[in-house]
N, C-alpha and C positions, 0 to 999 in steps of 0.2 A: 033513564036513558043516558047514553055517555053523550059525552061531548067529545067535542071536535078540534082540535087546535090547529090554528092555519089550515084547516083542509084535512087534516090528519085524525087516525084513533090514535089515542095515549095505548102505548104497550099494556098498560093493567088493565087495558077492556078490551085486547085480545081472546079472541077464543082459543083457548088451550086443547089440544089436544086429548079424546079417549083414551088412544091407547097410547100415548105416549105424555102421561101429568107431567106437566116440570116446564114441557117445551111449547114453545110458542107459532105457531103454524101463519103464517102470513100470506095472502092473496094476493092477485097480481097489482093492483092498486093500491096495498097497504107498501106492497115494497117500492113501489116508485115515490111515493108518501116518504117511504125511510132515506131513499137515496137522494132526493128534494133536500131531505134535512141537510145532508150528511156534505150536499154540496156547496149549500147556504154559508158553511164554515169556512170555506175554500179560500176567498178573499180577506179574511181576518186571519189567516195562516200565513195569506202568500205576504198580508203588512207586515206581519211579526219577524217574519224571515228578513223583509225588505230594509226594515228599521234594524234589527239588528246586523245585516251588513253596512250598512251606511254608519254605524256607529264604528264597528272593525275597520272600515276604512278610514272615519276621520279619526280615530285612536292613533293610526300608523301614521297619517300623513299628518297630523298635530305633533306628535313626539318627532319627526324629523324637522320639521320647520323649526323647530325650538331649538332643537340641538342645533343644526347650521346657523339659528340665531349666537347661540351661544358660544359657540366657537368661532365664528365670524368676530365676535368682540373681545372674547377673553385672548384671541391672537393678534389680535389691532393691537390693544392693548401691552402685552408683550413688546409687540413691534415698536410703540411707541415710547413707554418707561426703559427696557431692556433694562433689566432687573438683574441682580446676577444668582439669585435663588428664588425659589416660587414655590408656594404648596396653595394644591386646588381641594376643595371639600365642597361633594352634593350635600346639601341645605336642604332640599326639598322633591325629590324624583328630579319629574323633568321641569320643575318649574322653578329652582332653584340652585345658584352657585354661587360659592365665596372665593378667593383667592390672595392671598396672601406674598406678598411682593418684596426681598429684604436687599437692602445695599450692602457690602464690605467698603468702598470707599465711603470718608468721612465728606457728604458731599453735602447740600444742602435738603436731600431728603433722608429720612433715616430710612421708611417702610412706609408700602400703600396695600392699605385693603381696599378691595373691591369685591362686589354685592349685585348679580343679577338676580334680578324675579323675572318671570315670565308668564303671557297670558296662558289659562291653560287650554290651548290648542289642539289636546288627543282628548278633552273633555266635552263634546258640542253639546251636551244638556247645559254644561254649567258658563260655557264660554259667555252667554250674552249678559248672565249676571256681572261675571266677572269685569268686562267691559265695564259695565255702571259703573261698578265699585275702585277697580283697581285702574282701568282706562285703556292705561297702554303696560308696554314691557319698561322695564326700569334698572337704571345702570348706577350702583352709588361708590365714588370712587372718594376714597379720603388718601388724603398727604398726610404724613406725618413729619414734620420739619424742626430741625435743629437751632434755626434763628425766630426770631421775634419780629413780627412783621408793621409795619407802620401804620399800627389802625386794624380796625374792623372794615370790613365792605360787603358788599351782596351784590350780584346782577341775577334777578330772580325774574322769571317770568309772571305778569301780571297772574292769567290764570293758574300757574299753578300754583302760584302762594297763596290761593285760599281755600286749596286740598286739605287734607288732614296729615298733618305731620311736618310739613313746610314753613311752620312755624319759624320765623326768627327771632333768637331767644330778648335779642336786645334792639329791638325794631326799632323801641319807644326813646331809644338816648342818641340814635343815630339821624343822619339828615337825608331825605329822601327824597328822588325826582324821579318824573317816570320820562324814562325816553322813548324812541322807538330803534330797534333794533331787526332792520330788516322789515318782513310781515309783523313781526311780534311788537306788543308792548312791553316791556319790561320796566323793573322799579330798581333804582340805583341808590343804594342804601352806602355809606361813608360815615369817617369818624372823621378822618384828616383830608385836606385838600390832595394832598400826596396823592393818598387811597382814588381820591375821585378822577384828576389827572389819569391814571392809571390805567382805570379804566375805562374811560372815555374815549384814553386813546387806542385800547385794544378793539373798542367797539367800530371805531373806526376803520382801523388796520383789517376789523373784519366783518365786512360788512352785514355777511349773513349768520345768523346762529344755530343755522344746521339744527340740529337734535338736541343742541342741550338746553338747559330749562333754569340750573340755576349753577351759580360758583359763588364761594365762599370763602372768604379768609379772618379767621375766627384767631386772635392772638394769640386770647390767655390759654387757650389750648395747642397752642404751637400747629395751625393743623389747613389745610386748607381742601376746599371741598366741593364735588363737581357731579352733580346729576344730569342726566341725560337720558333719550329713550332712544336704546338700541337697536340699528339697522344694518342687514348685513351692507358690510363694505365701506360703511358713514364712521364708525367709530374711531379712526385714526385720525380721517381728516378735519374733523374738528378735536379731539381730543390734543393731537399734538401741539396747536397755538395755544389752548388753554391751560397744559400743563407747562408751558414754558413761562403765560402770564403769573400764574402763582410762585414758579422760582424766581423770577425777576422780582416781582414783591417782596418775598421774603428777601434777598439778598440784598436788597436796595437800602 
């Protein structure tokens, strides 16, 4: 005897046709049976459709938000160093730029590179990993300077120096206090009183620290160094006191 599935004959216990072997003859309740099936599918179509719009769209509106991320910064930027030559190179699609920043006067920077990454935003399968891991978007600007600076120092965000890579290479020979700065705690790392001075008083002069996360003035590498997470329209106005602190140091 056949069986039945959901209510249904399976096609291969159809009666087949005398005069016509090969072909399958269906009743009027076999084919409402088929058309039952056939509608069953409809809502696992109409998701497939659904999901893959919703992914087209957050494709288009990720990769735009990224780019106005990125050009909102790399033009602050500009605005604020005014470089008198610059070469830009994608690093990574849309989630990745470098730039490259060079002086002709002999002033007290010679060239700055700068390093975004960005969340990937036209990816929403991978975005909420991404979050765990990388967090936020991230801005790495290095000085390269012509003098010798008085000392080591850091002003590093509590949390984010115990990310991966935030490492301070000479933490352990330096003298360390945590202040507050604004909402943030921060750890004020010093070699010489000078260094500490310096900073103290920048922190004061400003009170809040906006977006950036950490600054560095590294001697034996002639170099000073400035992370931050990039927002549009924010990168100038903390950038420009910061980049003046590290020329002040080094000339000092």
């Amino acid at each position: 005897m056949p069986r039945f599935i959901n209510g249904c004959l399976p096609l291969s216990s159809k009666r087949r046709s005398r005069k016509n072997k090969g072909s399958i003859l269906l009743n009027t309740s076999e084919k409402k049976c088929f058309d039952m099936n056939a509608f069953a599918t409809l809502p696992f179509l109409f998701f497939l459709f659904a999901f893959a719009g919703m992914l087209v769209i957050g494709f288009s509106r990720g990769k735009k938000e990224n780019k106005e991320v990125f050009l909102s910064a790399f033009n602050d930027l500009l605005a604020v160093i005014k470089p008198d030559d610059q070469t830009f190179t994608n690093i990574g699609g849309i989630v990745g730029y470098h730039a490259n920043l060079f002086f002709r006067e002999k002033g007290p920077v010679s060239e700055i590179d700068a390093t975004i990454t960005l969340l990937p935003r036209h990816a929403w399968l991978y975005i909420p990993i991404s979050k765990l891991i990388m967090k936020y978007d991230r801005l790495f600007i290095t000085l390269y300077m012509r003098h010798d600076p008085s000392g080591e120092g850091h002003l590093i965000e509590s949390k984010y120096s115990g990310l991966r890579g935030s490492e301070i290479t000479n933490a352990h020979r330096l003298y360390r206090e945590e202040v507050k700065w604004g909402a943030y705690d921060f750890y004020l790392y010093y070699e010489m009183t000078k260094m500490y001075d310096s900073l103290v008083e920048f922190i004061y002069n400003n009170p809040e620290p906006g977006i950036i996360r950490h600054i560095a003035i590294i001697p034996k590498q002639r170099k000073g160094f400035i992370f931050m997470i990039p927002q549009k329209g924010q990168v100038a106005k903390y950038l420009g006191p910061t980049y003046q602190l590290i020329i002040s140091i080094f000339e000092s």
